[in-house]
C-alpha positions as CSV (number, residue, x, y, z in Angstrom):
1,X,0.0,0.0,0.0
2,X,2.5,2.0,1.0
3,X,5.0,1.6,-1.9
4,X,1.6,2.1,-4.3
5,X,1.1,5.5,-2.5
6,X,4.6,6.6,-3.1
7,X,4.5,6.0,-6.8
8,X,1.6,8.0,-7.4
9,X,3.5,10.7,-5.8
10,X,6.8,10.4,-7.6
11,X,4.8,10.2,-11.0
12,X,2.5,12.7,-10.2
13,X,-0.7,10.7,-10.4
14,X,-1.7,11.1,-6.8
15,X,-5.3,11.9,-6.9
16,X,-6.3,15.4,-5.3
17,X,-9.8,15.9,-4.6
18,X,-11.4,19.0,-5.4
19,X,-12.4,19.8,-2.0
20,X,-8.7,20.0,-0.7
21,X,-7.7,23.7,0.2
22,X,-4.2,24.8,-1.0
23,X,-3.0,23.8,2.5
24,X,-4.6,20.4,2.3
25,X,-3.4,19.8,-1.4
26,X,-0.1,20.4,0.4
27,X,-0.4,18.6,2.9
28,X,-2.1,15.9,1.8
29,X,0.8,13.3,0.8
30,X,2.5,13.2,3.5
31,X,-1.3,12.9,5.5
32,X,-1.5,9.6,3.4
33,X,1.7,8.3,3.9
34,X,1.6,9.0,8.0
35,X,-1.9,7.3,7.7
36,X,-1.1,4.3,5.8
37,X,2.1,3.2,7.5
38,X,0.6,3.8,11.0
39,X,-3.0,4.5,11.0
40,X,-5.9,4.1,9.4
41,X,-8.9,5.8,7.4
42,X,-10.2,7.5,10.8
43,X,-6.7,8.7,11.3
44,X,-6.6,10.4,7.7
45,X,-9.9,12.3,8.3
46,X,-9.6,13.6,11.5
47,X,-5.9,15.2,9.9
48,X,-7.8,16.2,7.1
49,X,-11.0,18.0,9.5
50,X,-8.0,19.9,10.7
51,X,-9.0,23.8,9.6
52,X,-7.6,24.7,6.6
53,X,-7.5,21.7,5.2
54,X,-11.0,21.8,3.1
55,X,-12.6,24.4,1.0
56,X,-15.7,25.3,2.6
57,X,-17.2,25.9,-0.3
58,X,-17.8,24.2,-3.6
59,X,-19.2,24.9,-7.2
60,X,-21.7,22.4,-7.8
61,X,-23.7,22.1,-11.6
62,X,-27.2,22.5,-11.0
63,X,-29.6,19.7,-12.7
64,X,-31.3,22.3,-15.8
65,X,-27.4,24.1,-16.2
66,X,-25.7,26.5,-14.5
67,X,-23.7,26.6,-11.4
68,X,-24.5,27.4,-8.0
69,X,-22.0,27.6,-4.6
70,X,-22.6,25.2,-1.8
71,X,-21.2,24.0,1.3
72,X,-18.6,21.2,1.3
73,X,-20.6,18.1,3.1
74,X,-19.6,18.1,6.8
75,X,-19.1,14.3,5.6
76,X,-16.1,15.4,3.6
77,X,-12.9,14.1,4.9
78,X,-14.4,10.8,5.9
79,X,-15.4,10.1,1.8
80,X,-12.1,11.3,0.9
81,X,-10.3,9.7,3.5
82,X,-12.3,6.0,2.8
83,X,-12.0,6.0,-0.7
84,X,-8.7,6.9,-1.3
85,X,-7.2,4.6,1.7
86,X,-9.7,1.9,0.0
87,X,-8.0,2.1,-3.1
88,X,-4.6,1.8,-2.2
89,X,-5.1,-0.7,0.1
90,X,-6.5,-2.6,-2.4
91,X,-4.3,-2.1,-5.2
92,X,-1.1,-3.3,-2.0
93,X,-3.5,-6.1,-1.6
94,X,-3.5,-7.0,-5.3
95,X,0.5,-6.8,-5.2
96,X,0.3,-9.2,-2.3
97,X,-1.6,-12.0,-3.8
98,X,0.5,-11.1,-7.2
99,X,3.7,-12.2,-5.4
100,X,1.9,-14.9,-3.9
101,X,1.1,-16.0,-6.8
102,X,-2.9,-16.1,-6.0
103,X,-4.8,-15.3,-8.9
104,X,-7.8,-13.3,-8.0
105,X,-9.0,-11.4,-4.5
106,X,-12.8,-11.5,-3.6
107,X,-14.9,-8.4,-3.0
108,X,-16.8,-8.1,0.7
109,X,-18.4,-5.6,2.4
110,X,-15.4,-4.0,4.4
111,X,-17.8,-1.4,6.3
112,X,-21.4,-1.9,6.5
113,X,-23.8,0.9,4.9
114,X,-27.6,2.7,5.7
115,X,-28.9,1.5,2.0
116,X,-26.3,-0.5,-0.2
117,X,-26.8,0.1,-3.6
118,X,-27.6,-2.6,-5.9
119,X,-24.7,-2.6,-8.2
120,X,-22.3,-3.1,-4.7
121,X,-24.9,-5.9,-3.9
122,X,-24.2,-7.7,-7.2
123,X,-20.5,-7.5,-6.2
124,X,-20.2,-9.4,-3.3
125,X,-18.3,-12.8,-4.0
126,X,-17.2,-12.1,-7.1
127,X,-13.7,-12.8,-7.8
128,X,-11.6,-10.6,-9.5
129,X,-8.2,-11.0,-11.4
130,X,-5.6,-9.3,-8.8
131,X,-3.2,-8.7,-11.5
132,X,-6.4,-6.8,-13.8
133,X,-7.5,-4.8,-11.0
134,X,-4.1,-3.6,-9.9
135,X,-4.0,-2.3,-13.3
136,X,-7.2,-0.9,-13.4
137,X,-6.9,0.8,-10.2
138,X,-3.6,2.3,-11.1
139,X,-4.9,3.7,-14.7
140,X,-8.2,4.7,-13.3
141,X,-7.0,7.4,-10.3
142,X,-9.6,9.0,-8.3
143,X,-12.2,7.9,-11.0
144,X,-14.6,4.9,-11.5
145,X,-12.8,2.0,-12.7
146,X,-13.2,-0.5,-15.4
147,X,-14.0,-3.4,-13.1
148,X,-16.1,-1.6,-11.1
149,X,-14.8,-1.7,-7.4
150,X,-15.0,0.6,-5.7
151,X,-18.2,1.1,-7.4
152,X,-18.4,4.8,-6.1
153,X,-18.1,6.6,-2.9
154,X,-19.2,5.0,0.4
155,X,-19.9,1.9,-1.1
156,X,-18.5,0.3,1.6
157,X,-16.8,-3.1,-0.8
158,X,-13.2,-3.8,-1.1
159,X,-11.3,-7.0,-1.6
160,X,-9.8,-9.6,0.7
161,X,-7.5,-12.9,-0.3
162,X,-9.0,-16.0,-0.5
């Protein structure tokens, strides 16, 4: 996970959400690597709900056109903080089984959620090709991937060994 994280950042494909401030965008990196080699998630948001750290504001398209200002959801650095420590997790995850020389990891339900959707339902006990999805993951930065997992924010899935 780790070693993942660091690439992104030595090639530049580190994914920056919109919501980071200047400060966070700064800061952010070095967040993630603190948080990855001796935290977790919960200890990537709370630095991020540091002040500063977010915009409180964002420009958000409005459904017939146009643009309209809004406040950045409260909800914010947990999203950001999830998905992101998610992905890299399961991309070090995909390196692991690679080197292990186990073919595919299995998507769960790593964090239980209010009203799953149906496309994370469908998910569930599939098995995916670790070496496809580390690709995927790593081409597909801060965006929905090919394979589908994560399949959006807060979906709660990501992928365990067999």
């Amino acid at each position: 996970m780790f070693e993942e994280i660091e690439t992104d950042i030595a090639t530049g494909k580190l994914y920056f959400s919109p919501r980071l401030s200047p400060t966070g965008k700064a800061a952010y990196p070095e967040l993630l690597k603190s948080a990855a080699q001796s935290g977790t998630d919960d200890t990537l948001s709370s630095q991020l709900r540091v002040p500063g750290r977010l915009n409180a504001t964002e420009e958000r398209r409005k459904p017939k056109g146009g643009t309209t200002i809004a406040q950045v959801p409260i909800t914010a650095p947990e999203t950001l903080a999830e998905g992101e420590f998610n992905r890299f997790y399961a991309r070090g995850l995909c390196r692991r089984a690679i080197a292990e020389g186990i073919e595919s990891v299995f998507v769960y339900r790593a964090k239980e959620v209010i009203n799953p959707r149906s496309e994370s339902e469908a998910l569930i006990g599939k098995s995916l090709p670790a070496k496809q999805l580390l690709e995927d993951l790593r081409a597909h930065i801060g965006t929905d991937t090919a394979l589908g997992l994560p399949p959006g924010p807060n979906s709660g899935l990501s992928v365990r060994l067999p």
